[in-house]
N, C-alpha and C positions, 0 to 999 in steps of 0.2 A: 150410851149417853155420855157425852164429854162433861166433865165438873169444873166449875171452876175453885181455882186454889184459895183456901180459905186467906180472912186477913191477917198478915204478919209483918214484921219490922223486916225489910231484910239486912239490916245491920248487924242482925242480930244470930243471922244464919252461919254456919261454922267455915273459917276459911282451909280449903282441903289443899290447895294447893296455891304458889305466886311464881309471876316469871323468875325472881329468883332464883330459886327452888328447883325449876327447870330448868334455871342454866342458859336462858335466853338472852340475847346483850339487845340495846336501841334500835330503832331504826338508824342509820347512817346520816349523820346531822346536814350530809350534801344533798339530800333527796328532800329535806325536812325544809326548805327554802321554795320562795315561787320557781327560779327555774328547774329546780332538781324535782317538785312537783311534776311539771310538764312536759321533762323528760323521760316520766319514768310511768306517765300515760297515754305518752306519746309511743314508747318504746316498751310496751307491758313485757316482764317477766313470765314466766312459766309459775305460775305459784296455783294453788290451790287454798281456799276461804275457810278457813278451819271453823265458823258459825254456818251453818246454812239454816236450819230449819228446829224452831223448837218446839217442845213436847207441847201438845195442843191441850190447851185447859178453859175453853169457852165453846159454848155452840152459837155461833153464827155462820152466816157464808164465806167466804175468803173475799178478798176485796182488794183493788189494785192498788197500791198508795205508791207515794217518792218522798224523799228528804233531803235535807239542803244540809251539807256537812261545809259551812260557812270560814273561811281560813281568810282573816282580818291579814292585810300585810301590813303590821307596823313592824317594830326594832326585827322582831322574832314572829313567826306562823303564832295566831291564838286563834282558837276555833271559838265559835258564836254559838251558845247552847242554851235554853230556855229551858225557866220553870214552868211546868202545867198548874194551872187553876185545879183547887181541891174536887171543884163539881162535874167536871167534864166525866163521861161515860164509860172512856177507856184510858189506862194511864195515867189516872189524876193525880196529881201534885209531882208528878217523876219528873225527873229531868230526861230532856228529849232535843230533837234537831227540830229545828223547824220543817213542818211539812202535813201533809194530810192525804186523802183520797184524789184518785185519779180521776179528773172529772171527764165527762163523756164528749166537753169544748176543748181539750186539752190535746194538745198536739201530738204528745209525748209523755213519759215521767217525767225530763228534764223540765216540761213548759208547767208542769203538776209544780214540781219544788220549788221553783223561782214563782209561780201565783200564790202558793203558801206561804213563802217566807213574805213576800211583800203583804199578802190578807192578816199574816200571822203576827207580824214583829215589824213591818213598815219596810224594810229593806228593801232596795229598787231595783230590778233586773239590769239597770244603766250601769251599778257597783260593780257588778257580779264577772264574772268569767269563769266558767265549765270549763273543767280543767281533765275528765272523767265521770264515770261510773264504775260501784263496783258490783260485784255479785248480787242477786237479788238475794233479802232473808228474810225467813217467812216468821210470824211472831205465832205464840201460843194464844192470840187472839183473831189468826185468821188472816193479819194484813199480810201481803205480797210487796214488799218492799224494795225499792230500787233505790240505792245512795247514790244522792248527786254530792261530787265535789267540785268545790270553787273557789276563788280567791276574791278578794273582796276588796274593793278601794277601801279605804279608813275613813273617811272625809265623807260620814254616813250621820243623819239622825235616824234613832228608831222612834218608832212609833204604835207599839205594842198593843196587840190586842186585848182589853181588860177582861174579856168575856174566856179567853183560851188560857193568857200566858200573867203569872204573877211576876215574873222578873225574866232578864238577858244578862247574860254575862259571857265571860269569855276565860279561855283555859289555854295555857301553852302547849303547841303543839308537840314541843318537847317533852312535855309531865309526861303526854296520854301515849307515847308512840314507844317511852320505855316501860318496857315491861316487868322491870320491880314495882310498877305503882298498878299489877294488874293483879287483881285475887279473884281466885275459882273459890267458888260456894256451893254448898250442894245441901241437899234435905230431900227426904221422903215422905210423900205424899202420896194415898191413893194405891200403895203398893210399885209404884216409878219413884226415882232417882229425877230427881230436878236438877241442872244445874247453871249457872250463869259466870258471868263475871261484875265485878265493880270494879270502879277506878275513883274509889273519894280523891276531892280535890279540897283542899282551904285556902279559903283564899284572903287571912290572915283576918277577918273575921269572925268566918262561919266553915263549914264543912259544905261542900256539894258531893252528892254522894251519887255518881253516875253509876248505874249501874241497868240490869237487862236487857232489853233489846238496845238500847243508846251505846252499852259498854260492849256488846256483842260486835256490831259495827265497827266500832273505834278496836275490836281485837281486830276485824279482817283486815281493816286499813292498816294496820302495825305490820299484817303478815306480807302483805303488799309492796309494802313500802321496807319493808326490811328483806324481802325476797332477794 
């Protein structure tokens, strides 16, 4: 029987390793713009998704979802990231991409992400342009997950769903793509080694503290994009 991981802060969990640390530099600030985007999923490198699949800690079925990794074009790339409402059943209060379950109407995961983000945060598939995919990754709660990315006209109202999402906000695609701003955590559970990353953001406020399967994704695209 699969357990699930009791409640904890993960703020609070030890950081064992940061790209620093490892010695890793930015993604290349040419790729980190709309056309260096479309060139470089247009022309995909040889790379390999250093996240694919994490330690399973729920018993349910597996389930198909997709996500919308939303890259606003104003001065600079800012990516579009929502807070989870406290009550929701899986992931609640985390920060996350817009997205959900692959409906059975649904064309595709792309047509999955772009109905989510519009049901989810008001965002209109008119905005949008798919610009990629990257690897699918699997969560320790079963989803099957396929990241959409895309570029986003600016000249957007949202219109958030109260029932899913407490807040939208948005993060330089710059911060999340260098890897001094990425920390490995790890803890023992259960007799297993967990481990994750985060990537807190402040945004001269508050703290957003991204991290799990949100931070996991945003490492492949770093590995991608700096390949």
């Amino acid at each position: 029987m699969v357990q699930r991981l009791p409640p904890f802060d993960p703020r609070t969990v030890p950081v064992v390793a940061t790209g620093a640390s490892e010695g890793l530099a930015p993604a290349p600030a040419h790729r980190l713009t709309p056309d260096g985007l479309r060139a470089q999923f247009e022309r995909p490198p040889v790379w390999t998704p250093e996240l694919v699949r994490e330690r399973r800690f729920a018993d349910r079925e597996p389930a198909d979802a997709a996500v919308l990794l939303p890259l606003v074009m104003r001065e600079d790339l800012r990516l579009l990231l929502t807070q989870r409402t406290p009550h929701l059943s899986t992931h609640s209060g985390q920060i996350a991409f817009p997205g959900g379950k692959v409906d059975p109407t649904d064309a595709d995961a792309v047509a999955a992400a772009l109905r989510e983000a519009d049901e989810e945060i008001g965002l209109p598939a008119g905005h949008v342009e798919v610009v990629g995919t990257l690897p699918e990754y699997i969560t320790g709660t079963a989803f099957h997950i396929t990241p959409v990315v895309a570029l986003v006209q600016p000249d957007f109202e949202l219109r958030p769903n109260p029932h899913e999402v407490d807040d939208v906000f948005e993060v330089p695609l710059t911060f999340l793509m260098d890897p001094r701003h990425h920390r490995r955590h790890a803890f023992e559970f259960d007799g297993a080694v967990r481990e994750w990353y985060s990537m807190p953001w402040h945004d001269g406020s508050r703290e957003r503290f991204i991290w799990g399967a949100t931070a996991g994704m945003l490492r492949n695209l770093y590995r991608f994009l700096a390949a």
